[in-house]
Structure formats: C-alpha cells, structure tokens
Backbone as a chain_set.jsonl record, in Angstrom:
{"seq": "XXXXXXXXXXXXXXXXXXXXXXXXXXXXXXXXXXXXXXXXXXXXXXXXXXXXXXXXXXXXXXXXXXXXXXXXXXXXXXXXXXXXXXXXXXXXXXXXXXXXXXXXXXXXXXXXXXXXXXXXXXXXXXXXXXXXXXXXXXXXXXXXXXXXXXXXXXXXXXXXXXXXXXXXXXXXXXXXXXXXXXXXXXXXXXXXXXXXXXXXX", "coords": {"N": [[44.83, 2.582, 157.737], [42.19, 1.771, 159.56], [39.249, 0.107, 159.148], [37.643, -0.503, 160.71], [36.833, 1.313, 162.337], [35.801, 3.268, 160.626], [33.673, 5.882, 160.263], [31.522, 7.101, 158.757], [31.972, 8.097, 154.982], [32.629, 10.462, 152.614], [32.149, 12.045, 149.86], [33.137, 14.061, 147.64], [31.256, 15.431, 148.174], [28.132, 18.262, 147.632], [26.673, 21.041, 147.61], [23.959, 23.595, 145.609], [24.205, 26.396, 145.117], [22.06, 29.444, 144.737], [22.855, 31.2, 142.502], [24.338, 29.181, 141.355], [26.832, 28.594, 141.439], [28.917, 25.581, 143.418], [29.256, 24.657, 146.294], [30.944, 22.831, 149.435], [33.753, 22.804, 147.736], [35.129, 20.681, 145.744], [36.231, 17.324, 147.369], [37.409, 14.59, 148.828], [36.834, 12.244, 152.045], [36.737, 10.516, 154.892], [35.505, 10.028, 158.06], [36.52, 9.51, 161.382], [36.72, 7.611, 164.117], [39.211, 8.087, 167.28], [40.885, 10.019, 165.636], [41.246, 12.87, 164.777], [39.676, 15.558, 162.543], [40.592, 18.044, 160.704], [39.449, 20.897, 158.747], [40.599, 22.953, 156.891], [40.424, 26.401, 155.24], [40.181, 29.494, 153.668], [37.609, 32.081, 154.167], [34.607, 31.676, 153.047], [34.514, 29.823, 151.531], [33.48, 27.286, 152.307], [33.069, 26.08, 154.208], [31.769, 25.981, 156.677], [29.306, 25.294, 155.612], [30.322, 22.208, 154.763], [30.301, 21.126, 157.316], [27.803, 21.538, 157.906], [26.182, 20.013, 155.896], [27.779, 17.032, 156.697], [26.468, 17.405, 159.533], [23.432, 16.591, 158.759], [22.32, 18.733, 157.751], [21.772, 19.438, 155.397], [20.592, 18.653, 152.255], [22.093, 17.013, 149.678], [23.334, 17.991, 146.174], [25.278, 16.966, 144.756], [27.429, 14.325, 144.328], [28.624, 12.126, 147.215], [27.359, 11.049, 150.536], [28.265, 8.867, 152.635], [27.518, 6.935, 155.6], [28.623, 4.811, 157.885], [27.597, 4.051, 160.278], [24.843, 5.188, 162.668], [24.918, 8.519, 163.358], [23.725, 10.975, 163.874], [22.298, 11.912, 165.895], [23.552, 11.739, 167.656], [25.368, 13.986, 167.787], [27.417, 16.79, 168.88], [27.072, 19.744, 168.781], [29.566, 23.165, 167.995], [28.829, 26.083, 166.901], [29.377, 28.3, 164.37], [28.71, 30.709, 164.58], [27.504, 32.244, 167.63], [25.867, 30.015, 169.514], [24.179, 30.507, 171.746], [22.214, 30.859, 174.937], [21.818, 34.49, 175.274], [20.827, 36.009, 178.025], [21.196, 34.288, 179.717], [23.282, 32.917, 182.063], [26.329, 32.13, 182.304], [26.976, 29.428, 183.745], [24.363, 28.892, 183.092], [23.969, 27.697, 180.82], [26.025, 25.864, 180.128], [24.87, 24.127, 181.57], [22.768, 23.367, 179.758], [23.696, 21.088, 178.676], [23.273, 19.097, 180.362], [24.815, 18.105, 182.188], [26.108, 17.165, 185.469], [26.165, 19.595, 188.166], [28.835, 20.065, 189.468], [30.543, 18.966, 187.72], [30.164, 20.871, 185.229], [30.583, 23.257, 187.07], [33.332, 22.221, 187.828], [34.807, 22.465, 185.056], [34.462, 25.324, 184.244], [36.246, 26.157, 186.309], [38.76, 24.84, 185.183], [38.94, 26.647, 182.435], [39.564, 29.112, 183.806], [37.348, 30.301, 184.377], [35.22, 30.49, 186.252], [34.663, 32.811, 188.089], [33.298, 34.163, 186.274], [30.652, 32.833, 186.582], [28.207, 33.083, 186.87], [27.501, 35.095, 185.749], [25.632, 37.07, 182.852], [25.632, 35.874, 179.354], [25.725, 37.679, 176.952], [27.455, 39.663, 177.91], [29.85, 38.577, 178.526], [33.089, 38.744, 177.155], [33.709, 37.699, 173.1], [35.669, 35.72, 173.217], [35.001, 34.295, 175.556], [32.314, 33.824, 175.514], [32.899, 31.66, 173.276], [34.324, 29.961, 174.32], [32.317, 28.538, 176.611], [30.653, 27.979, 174.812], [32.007, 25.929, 173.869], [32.689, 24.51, 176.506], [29.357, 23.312, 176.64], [28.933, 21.962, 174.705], [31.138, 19.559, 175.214], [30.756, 18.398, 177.23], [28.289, 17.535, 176.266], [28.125, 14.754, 176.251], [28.277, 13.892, 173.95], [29.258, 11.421, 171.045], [30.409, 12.416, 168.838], [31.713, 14.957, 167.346], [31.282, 18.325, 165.989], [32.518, 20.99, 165.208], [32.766, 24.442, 164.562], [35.17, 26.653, 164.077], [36.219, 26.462, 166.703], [38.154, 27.96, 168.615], [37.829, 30.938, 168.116], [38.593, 33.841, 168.917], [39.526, 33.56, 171.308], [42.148, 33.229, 173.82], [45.486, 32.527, 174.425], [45.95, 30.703, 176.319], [43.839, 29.233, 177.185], [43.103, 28.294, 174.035], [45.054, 26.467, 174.281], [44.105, 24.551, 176.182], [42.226, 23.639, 175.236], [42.853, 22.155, 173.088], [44.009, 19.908, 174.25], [42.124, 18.989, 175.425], [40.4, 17.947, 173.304], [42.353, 16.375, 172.252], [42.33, 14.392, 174.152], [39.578, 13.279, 174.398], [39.161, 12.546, 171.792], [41.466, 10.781, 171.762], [40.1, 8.679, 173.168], [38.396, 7.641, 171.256], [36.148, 9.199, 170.268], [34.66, 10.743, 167.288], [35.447, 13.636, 165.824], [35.246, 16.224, 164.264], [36.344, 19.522, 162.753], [36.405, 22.951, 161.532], [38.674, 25.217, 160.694], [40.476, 28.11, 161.024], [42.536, 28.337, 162.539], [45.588, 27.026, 162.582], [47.738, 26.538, 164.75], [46.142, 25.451, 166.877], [45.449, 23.059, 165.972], [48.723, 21.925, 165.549], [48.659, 21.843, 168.484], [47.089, 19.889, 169.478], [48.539, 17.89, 167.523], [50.604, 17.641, 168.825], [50.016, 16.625, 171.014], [50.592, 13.65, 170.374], [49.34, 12.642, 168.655], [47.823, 11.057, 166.113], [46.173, 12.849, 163.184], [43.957, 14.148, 160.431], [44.164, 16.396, 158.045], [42.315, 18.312, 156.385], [42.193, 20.462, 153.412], [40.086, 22.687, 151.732]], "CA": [[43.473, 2.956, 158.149], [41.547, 0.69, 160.621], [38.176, 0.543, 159.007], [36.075, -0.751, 161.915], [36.785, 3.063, 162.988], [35.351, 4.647, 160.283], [31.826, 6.398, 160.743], [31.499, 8.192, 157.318], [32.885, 8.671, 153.858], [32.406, 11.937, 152.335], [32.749, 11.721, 148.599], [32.716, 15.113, 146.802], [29.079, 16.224, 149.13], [28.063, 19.543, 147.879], [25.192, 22.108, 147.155], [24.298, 24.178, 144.639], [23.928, 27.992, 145.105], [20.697, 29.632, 143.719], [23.983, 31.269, 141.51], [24.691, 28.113, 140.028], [28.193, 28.006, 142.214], [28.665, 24.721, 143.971], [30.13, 23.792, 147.79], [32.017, 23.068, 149.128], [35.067, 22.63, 146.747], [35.497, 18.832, 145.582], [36.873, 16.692, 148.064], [36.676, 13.164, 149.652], [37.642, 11.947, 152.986], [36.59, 9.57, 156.158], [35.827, 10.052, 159.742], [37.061, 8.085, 161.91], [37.294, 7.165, 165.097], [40.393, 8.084, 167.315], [41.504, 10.486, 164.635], [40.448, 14.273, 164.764], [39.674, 15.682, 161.038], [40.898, 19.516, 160.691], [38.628, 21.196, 157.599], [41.248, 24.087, 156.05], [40.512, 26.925, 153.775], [39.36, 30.765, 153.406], [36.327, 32.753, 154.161], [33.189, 31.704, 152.091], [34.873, 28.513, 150.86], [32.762, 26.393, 152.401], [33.697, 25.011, 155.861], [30.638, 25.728, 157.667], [28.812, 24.334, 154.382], [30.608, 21.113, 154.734], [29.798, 20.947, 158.722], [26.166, 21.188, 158.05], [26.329, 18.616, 155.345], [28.045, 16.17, 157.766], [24.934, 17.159, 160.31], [22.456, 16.237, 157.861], [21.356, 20.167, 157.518], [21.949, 20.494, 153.994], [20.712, 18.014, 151.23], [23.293, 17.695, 149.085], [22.795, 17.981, 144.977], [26.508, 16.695, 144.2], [28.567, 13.632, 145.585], [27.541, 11.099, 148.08], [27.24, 10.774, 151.646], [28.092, 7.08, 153.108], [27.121, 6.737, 156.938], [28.511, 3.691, 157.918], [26.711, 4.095, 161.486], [23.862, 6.111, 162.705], [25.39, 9.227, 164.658], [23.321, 12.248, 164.121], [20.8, 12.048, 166.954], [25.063, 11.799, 168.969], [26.214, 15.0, 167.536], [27.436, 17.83, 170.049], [27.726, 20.965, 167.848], [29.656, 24.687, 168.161], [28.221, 26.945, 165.601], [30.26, 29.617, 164.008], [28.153, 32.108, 165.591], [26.898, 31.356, 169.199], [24.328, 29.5, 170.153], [24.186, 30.725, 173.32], [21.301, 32.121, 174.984], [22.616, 35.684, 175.95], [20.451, 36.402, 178.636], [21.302, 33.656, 181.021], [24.404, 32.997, 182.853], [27.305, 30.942, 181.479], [26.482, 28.103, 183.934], [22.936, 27.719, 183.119], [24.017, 27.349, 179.509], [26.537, 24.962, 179.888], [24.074, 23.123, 182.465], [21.756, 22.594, 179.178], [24.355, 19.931, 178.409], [22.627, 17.956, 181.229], [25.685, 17.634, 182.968], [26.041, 17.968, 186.973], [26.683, 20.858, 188.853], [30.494, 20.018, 189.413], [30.944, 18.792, 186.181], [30.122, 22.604, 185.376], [31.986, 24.021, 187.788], [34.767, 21.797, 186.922], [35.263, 22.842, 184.05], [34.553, 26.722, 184.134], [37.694, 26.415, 187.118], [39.984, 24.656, 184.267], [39.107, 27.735, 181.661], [39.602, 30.123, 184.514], [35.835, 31.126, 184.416], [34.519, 30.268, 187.442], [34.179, 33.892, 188.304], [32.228, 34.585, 185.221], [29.715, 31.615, 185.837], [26.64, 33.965, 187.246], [27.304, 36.558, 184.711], [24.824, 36.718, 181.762], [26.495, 35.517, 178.322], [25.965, 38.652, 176.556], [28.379, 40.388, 179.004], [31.433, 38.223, 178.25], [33.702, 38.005, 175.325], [33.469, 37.15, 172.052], [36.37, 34.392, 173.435], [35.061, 33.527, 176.622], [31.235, 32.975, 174.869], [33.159, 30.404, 172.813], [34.326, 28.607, 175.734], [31.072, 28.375, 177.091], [29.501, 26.712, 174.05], [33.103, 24.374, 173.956], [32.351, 23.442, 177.523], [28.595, 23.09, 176.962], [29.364, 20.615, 173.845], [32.155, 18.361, 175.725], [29.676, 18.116, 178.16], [27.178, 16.616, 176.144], [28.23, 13.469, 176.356], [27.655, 13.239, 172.792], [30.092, 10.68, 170.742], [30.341, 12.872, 167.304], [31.849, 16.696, 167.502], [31.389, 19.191, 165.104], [32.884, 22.165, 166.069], [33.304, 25.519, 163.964], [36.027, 28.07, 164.432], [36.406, 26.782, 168.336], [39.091, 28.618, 169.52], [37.521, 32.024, 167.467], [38.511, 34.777, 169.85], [39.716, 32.856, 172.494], [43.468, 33.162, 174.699], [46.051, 31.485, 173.486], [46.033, 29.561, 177.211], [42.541, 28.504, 177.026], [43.408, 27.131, 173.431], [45.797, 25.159, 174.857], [43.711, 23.768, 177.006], [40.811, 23.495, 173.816], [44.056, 21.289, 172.075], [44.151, 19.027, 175.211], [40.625, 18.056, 175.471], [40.122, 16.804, 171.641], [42.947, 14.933, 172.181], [41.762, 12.949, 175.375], [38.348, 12.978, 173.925], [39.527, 11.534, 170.381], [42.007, 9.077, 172.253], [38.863, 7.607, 173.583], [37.361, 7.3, 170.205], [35.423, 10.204, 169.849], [34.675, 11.038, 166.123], [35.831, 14.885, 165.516], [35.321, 17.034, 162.809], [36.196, 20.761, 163.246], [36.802, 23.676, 160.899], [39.141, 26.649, 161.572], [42.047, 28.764, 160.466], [43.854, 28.032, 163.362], [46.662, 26.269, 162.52], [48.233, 26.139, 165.708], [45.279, 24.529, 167.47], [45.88, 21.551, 165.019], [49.603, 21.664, 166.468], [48.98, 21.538, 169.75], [46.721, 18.522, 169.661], [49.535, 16.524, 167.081], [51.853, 17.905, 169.816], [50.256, 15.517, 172.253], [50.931, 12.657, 169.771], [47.585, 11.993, 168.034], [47.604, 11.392, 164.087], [45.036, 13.685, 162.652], [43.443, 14.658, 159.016], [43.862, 17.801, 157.423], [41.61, 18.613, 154.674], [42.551, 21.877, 152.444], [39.477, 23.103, 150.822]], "C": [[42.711, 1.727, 158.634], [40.071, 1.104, 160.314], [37.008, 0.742, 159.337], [36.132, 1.06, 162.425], [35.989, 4.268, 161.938], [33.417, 4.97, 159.98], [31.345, 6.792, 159.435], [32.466, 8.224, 156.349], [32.17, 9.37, 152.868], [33.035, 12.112, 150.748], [32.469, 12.618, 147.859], [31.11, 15.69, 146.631], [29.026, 17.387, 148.19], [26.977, 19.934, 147.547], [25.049, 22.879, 146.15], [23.771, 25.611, 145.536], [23.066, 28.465, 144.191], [21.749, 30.455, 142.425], [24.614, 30.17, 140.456], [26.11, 27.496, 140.658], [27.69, 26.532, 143.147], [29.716, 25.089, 145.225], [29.792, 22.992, 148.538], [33.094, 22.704, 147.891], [35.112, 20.618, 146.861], [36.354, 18.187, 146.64], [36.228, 15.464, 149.47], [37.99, 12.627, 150.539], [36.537, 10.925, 153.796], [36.497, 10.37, 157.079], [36.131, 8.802, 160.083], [37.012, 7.996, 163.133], [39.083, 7.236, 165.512], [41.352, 8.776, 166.362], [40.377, 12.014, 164.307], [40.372, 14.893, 162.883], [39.453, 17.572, 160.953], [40.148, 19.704, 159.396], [39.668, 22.789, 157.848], [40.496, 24.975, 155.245], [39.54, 28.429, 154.243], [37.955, 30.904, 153.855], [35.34, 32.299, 153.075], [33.786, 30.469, 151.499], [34.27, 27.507, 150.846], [33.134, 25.298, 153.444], [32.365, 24.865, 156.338], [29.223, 24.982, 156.859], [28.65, 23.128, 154.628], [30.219, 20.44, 156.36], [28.63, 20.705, 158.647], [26.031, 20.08, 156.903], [26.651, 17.467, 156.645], [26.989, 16.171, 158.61], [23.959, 16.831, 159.889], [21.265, 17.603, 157.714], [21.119, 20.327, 156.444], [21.254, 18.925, 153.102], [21.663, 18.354, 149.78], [22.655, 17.157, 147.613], [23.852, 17.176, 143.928], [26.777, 15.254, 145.244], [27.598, 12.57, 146.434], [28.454, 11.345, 149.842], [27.386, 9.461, 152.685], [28.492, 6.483, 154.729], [27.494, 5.04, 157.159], [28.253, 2.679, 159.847], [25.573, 5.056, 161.627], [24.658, 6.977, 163.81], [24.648, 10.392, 164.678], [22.227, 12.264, 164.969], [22.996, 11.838, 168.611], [25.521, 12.847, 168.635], [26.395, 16.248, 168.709], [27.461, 18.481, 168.447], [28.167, 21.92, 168.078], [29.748, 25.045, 166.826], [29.421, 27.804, 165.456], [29.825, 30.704, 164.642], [26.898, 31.567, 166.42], [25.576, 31.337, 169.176], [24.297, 29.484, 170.879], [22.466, 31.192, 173.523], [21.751, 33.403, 176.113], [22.18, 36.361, 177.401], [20.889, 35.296, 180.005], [22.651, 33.497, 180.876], [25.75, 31.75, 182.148], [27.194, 29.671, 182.207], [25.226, 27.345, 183.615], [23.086, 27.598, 181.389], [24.888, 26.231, 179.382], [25.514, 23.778, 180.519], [22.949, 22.507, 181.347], [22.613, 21.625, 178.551], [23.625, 18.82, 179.209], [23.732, 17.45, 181.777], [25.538, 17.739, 184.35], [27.06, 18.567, 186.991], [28.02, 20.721, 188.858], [30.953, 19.821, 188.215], [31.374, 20.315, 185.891], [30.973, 22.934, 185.524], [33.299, 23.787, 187.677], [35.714, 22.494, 186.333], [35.478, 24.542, 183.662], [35.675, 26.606, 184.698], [38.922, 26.004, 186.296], [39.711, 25.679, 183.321], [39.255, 29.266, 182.452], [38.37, 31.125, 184.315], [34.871, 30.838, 185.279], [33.763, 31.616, 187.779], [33.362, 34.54, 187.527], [30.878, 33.393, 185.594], [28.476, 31.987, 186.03], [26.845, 35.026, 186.621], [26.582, 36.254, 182.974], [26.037, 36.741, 180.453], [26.467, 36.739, 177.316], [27.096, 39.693, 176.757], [29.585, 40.084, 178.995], [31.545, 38.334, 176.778], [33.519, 37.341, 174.619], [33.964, 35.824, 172.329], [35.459, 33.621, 174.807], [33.309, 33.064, 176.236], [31.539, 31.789, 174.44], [33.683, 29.324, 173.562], [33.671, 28.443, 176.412], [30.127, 27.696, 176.442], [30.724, 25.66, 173.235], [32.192, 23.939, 174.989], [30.67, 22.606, 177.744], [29.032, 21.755, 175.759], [29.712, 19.387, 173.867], [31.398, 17.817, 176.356], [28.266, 17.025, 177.827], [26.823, 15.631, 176.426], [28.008, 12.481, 174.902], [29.158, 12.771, 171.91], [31.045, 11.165, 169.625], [30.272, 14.11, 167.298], [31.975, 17.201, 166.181], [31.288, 20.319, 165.357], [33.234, 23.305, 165.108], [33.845, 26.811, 164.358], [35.836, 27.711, 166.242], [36.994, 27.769, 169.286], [39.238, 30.499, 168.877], [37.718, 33.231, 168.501], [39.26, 35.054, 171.527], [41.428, 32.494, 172.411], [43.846, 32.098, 174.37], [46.117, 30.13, 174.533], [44.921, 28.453, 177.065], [42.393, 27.534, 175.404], [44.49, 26.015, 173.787], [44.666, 24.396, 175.39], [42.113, 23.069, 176.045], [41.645, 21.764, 173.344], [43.959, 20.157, 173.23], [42.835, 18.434, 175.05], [39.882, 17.4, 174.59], [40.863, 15.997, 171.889], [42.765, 14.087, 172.854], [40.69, 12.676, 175.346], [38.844, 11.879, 172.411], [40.264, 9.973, 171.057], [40.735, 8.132, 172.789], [37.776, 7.377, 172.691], [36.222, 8.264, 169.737], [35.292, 10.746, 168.679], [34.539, 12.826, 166.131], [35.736, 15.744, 164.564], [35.633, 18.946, 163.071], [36.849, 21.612, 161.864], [37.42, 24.261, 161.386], [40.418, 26.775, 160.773], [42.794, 28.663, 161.137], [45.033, 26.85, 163.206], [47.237, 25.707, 163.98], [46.935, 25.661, 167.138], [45.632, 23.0, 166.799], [47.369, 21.168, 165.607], [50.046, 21.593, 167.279], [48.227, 20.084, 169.865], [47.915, 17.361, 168.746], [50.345, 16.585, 168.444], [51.579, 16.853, 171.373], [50.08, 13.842, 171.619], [49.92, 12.412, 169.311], [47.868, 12.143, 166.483], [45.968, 11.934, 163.832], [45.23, 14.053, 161.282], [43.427, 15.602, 158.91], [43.54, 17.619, 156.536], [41.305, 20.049, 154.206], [41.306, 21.99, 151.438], [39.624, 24.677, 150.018]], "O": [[42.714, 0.708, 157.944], [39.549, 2.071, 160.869], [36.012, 1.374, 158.987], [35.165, 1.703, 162.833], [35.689, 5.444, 162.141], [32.422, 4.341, 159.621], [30.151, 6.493, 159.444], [33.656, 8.35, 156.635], [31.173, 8.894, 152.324], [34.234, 12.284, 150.529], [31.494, 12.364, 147.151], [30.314, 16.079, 145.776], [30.175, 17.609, 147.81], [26.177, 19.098, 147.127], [26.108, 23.012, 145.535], [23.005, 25.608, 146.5], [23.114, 28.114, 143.012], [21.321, 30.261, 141.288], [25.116, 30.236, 139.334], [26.493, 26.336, 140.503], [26.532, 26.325, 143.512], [30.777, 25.697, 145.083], [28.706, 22.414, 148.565], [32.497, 22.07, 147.021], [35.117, 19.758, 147.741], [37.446, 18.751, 146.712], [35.374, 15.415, 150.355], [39.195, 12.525, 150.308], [35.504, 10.618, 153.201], [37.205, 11.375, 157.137], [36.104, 7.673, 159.593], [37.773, 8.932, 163.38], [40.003, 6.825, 164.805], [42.482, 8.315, 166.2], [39.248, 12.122, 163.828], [41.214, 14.439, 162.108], [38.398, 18.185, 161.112], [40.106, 18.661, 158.743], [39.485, 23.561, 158.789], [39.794, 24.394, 154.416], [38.522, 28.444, 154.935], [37.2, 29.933, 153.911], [35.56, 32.876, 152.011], [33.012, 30.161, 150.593], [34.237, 26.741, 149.883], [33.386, 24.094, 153.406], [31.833, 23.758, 156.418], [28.353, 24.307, 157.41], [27.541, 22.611, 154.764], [29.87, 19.262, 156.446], [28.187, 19.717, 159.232], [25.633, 19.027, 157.401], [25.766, 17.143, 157.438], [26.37, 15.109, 158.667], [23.173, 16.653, 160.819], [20.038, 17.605, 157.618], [20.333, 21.222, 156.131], [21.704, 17.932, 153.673], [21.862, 19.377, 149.125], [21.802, 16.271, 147.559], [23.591, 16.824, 142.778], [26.477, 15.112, 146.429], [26.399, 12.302, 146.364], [29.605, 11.655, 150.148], [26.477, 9.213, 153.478], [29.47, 5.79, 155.006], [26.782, 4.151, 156.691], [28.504, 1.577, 160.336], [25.343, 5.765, 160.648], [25.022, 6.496, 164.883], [24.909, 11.045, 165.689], [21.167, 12.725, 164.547], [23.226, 11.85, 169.82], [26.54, 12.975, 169.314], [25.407, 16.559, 169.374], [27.743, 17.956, 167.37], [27.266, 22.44, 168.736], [30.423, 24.586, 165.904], [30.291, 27.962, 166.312], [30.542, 31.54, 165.191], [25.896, 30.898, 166.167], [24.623, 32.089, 168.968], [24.366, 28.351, 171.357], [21.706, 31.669, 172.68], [21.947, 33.321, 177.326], [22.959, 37.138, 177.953], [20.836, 35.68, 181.173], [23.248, 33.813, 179.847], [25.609, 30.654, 181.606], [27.288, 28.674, 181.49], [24.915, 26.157, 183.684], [22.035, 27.372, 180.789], [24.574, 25.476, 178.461], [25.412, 22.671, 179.991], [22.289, 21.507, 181.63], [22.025, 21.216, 177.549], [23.417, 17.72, 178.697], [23.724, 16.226, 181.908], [24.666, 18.566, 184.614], [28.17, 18.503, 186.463], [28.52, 21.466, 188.015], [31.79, 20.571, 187.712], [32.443, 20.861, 186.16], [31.977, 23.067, 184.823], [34.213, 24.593, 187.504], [36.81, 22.952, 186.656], [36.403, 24.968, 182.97], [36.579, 26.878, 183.909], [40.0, 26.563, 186.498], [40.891, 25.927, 183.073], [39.103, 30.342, 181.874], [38.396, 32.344, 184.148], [33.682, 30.961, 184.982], [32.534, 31.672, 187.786], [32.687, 35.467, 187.975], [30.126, 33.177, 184.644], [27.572, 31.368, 185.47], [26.266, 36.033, 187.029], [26.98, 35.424, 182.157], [27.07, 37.409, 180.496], [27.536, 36.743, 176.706], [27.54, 40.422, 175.87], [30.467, 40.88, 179.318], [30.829, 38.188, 175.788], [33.137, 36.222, 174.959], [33.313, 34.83, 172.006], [35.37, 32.395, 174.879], [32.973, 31.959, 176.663], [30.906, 30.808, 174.829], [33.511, 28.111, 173.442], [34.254, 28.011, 177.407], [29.17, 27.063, 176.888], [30.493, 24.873, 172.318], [31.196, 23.249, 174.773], [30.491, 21.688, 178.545], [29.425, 20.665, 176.177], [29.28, 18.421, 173.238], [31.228, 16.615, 176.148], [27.593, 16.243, 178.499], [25.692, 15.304, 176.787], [27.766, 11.293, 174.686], [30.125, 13.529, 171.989], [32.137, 10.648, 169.39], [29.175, 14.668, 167.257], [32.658, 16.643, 165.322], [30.23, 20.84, 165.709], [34.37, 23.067, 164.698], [33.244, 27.78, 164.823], [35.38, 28.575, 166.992], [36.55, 28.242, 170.332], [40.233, 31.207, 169.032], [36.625, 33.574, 168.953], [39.437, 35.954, 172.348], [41.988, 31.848, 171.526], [43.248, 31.059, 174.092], [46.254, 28.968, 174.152], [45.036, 27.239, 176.892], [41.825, 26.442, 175.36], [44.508, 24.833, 173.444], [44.394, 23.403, 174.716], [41.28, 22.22, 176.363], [41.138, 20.642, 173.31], [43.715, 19.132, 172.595], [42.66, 17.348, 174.498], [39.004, 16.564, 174.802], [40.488, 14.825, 171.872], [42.942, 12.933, 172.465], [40.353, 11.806, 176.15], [38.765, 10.656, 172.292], [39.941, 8.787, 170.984], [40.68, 6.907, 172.682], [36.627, 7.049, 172.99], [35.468, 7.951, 168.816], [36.042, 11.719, 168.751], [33.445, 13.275, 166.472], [36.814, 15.762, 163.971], [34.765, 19.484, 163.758], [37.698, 21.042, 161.178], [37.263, 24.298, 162.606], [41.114, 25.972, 160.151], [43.948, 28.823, 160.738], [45.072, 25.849, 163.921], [47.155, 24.511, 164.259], [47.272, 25.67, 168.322], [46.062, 22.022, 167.412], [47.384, 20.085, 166.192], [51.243, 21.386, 167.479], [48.866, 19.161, 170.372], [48.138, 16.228, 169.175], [50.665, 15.556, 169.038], [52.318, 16.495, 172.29], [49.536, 12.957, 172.28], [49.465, 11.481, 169.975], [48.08, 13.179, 165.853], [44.912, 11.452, 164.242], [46.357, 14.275, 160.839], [42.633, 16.176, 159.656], [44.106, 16.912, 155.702], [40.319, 20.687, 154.572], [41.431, 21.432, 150.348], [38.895, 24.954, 149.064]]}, "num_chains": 1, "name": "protein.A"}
C-alpha cells in the first residue's frame, strides 16, 4: 500500500438507528488512489449508509472518520434512486455536469443513446436513467466517485462499457468508492488489470 495515495481511513464509521441498531456493520478500510473500492453485502445492510458517511451526510455516533485530504466539495455522486430531473431530456441533465456539447454527445454515442438524448428522462428505462446519471457524474470532472448500484438495471453491454470507464478513470488516480451486488461489474474492471478492494459488509 502506497500511502501518499490514500485519501481516507474508515475505521468502524457508523450510526445509530432511533431502534438502537447500528450501521453499517463494523468494518475498516482506506481509499485510495488508483484503486477502485467495491462495498459488498445485502439489502438494508448498510451500503448506501456507508456512501453517505463517506459524503459527509451522516454524522457518525460510532468509529472514526480520518480524511487525509479535503475531497468533499470533489465528489461526483450516483444515488441509489435517480437524481435525475424527469422532465428534461437526458442531454440537458447530463449537460448539468458542465461539460461541452460533444463531450455529451460523445458519450450518449458510446452508450448507444444518442437517439434518446431529446427524450425526457421519465420516458426511458430504469437502465438507461442510470446511464444518464453515470454519464452526468464522469462528466463532472470531479476527482472522488461515489456511485450506488451503477449498473442497477442496465445491459449487460453498457456495463461493460460502465467496467471500462472506472478503470481508465481510477488508472488516472481517481478515488472510487461504489456499492453494488454486481459482482461481475467488479470482474470486468479486474479483467482490465486494475487491483481493487472488496469490502463484505
């Protein structure tokens, strides 16, 4: 472990529940730089928990938090459930990335959604919403991803092409964090040689 790379260490964070339950589930890890960090585990366990921790949504009651940069004013984020706005068009949502126009377009033509890009976001798929608030994310330009359930809905081509773009984003140092049950998202990005963190909550 190359420690100038690491952004964060995450030392048994969690919350309490007005129940008295705590999450997420005990467990301490690193970000890092150049090194994507998969978050494992069941429904209600406490993934999207541990995501908003990491964003600084949650004050946590357990554990510590140890920032060893400032990145949350760099965070891109995809929510578990879209933050889109449904009424406008899938380009003028990715366009609130502040990217240019080609950029955009670009990128809708590599998810084969070009032809969707003047159709209001309500109107597409559950999958092709989520590749609309991927591409608005990548787009940000922001250094520090936190991404939940990306590839939620979404063709197994277009995850391919999800698995490609962490990894040529991470190779360039990009700090990663993403939840999801997808397993085989996680093995298409090792599959283009990248060491990555799995953490089993």
């Amino acid at each position: 472990m190359n420690r100038e790379n690491i952004v964060l260490f995450f030392d048994n964070a969690q919350i309490s529940l007005p129940n008295g339950v705590t999450i997420p589930p005990a467990c301490s890890f690193s970000l890092q730089k150049f090194k994507p960090s998969f978050f494992l585990g069941g429904n209600g366990v406490g993934k999207t928990t541990l995501l908003n921790i990491l964003a600084g949504k949650h004050r946590i009651d357990n554990g510590q938090l140890i920032e060893y940069c400032s990145y949350k004013k760099c965070t891109a984020r995809l929510y578990q459930f879209n933050g889109l706005f449904f009424e406008s068009s899938a380009y003028d949502n990715i366009k609130l990335s502040g990217a240019d126009s080609d950029s955009v377009l670009s990128l809708l033509s590599h998810f084969n959604m070009l032809d969707k890009k003047d159709i209001p976001c309500r109107l597409l798929s559950g999958g092709q919403q989520r590749i609309v608030q991927f591409c608005r994310a990548i787009l940000s330009n922001k250094w520090f991803w936190i991404f939940d359930e990306p590839t939620s809905g979404v063709d197994s081509e277009s995850c391919e092409k999800m698995a490609e773009i962490i990894f040529s984003h991470a190779r360039m140092g990009k700090v990663i964090a993403i939840a999801t049950h997808d397993t085989k998202l996680i093995e298409n990005v090792q599959n283009h040689g990248i060491s990555v963190d799995i953490i089993n909550l």
